[in-house]
N, CA and C of each residue as an Amber inpcrd file, in Angstrom:
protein
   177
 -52.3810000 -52.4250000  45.7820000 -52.0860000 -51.0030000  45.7760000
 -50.5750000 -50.7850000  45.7890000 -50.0540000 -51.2190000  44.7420000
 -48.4520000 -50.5530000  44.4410000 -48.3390000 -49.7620000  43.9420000
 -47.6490000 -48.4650000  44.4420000 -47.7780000 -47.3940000  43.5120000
 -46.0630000 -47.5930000  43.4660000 -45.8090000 -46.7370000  42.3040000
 -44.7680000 -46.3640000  42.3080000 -43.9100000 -45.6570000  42.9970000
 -42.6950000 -45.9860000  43.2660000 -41.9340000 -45.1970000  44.4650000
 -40.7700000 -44.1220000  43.6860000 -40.8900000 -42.8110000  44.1470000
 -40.1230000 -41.7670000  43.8220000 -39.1010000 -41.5670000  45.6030000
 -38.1230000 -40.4500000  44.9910000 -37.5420000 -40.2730000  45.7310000
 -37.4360000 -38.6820000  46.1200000 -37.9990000 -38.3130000  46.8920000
 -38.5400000 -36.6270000  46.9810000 -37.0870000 -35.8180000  47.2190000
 -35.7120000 -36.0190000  47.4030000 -34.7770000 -35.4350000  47.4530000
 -34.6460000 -35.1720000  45.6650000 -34.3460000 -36.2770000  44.8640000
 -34.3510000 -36.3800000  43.4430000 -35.5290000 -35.1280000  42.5000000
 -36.7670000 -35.6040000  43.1590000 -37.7880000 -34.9940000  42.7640000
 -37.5910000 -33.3700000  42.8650000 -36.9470000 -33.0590000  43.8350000
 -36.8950000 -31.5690000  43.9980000 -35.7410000 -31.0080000  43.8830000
 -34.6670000 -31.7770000  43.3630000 -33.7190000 -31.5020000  42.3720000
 -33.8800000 -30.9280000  41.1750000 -34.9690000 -32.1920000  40.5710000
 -35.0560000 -32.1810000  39.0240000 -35.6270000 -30.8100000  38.8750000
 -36.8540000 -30.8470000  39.2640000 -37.7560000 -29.5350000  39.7830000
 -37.0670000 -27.9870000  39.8660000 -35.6160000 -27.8720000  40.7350000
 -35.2090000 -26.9290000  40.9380000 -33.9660000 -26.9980000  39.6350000
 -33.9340000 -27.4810000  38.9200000 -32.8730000 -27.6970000  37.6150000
 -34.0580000 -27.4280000  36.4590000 -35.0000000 -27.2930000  36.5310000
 -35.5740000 -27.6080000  35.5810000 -36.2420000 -25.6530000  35.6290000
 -36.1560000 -25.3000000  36.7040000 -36.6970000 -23.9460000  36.3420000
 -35.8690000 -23.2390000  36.4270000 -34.3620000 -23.3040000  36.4560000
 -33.1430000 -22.8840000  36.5530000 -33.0010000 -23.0090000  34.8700000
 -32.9630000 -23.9850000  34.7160000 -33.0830000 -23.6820000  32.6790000
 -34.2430000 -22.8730000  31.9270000 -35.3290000 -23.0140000  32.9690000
 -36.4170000 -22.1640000  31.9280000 -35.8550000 -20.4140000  32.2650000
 -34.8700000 -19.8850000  33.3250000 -34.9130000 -18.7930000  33.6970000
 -33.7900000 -18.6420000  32.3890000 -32.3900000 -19.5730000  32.4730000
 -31.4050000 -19.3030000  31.1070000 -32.1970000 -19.2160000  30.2460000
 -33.0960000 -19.9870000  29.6520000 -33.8400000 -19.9070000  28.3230000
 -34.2010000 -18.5110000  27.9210000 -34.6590000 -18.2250000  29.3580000
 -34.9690000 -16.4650000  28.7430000 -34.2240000 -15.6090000  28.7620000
 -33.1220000 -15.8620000  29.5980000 -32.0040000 -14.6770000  29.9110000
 -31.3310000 -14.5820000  28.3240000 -30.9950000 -15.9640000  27.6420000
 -30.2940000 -15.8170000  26.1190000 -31.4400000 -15.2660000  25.8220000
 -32.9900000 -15.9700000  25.5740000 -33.2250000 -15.2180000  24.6010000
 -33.3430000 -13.1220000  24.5450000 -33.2390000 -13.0060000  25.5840000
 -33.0960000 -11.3990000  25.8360000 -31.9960000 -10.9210000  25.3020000
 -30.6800000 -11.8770000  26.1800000 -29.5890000 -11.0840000  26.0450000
 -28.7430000 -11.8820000  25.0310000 -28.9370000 -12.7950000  24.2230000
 -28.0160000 -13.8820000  23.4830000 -28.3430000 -13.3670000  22.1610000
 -28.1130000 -11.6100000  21.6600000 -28.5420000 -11.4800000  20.2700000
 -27.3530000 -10.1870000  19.8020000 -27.2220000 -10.3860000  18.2500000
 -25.8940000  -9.7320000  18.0720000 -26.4860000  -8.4040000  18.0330000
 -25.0250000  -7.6220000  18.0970000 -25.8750000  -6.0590000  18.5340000
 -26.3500000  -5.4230000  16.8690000 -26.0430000  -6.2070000  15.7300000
 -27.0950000  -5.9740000  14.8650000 -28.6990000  -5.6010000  15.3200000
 -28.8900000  -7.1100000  15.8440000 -30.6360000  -7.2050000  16.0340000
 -30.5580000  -6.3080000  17.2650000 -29.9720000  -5.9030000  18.4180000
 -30.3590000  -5.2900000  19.3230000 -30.3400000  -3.7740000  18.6920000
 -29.3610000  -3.3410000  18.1170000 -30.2060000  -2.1400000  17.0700000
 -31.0600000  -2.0060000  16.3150000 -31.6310000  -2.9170000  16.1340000
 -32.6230000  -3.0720000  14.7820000 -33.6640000  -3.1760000  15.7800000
 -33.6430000  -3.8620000  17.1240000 -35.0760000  -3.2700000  17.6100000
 -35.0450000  -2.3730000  18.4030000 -34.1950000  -1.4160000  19.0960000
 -34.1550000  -0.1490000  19.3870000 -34.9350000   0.6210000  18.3710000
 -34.2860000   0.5080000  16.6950000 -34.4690000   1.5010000  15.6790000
 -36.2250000   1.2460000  15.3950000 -36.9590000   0.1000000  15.7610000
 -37.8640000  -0.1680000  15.7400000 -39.0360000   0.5610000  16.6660000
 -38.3240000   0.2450000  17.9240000 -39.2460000   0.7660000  18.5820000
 -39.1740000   1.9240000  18.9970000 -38.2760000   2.7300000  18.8790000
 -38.1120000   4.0100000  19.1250000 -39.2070000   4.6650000  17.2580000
 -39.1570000   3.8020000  16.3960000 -39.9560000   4.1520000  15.2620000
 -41.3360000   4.6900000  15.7160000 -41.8380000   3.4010000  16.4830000
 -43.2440000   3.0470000  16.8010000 -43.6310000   3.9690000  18.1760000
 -42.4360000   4.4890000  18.9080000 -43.0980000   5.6140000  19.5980000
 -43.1330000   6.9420000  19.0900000 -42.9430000   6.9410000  17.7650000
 -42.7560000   8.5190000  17.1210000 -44.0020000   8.1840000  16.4230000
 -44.4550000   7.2680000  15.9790000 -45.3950000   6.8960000  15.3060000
 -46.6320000   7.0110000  15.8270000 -46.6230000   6.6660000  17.1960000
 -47.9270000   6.9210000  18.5470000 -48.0350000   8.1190000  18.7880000
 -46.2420000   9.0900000  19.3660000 -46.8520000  10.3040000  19.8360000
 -47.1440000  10.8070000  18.3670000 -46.7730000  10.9610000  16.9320000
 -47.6940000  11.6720000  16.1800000 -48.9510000  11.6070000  15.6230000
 -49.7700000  10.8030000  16.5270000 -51.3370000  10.1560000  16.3120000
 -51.6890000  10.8860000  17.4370000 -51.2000000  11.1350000  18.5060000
 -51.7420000  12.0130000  19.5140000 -52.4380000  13.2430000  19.0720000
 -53.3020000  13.2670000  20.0930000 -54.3020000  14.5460000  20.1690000
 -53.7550000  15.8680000  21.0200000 -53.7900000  16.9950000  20.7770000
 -53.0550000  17.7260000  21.9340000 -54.8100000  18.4450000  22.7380000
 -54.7510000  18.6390000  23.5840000 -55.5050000  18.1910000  24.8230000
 -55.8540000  19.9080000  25.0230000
């Protein structure tokens, strides 16, 4: 019964580095875009809520 030996200081390093990059990963992809595309999906979705409220029913 040899198992392999880790080192739980290491282990919860890697661990805490490793979801520290998945949080950057998303922060660029949110905020890492030229303000071309960040107008282009403003102009989008501000489209698609004119597009909803004029499918509305008035009540």
């Amino acid at each position: 019964m040899s198992g392999k030996l880790i080192n739980l200081r290491q282990k919860r390093k890697q661990i805490e580095r490793s979801e520290k990059r998945k949080v950057a990963d998303q922060n660029a992809a949110l905020h890492g875009r030229t303000k071309a595309a960040k107008e282009q999906q403003k102009a989008q979705a501000s489209q698609a809520a004119r597009a909803l409220d004029g499918h509305k029913r008035d009540v």
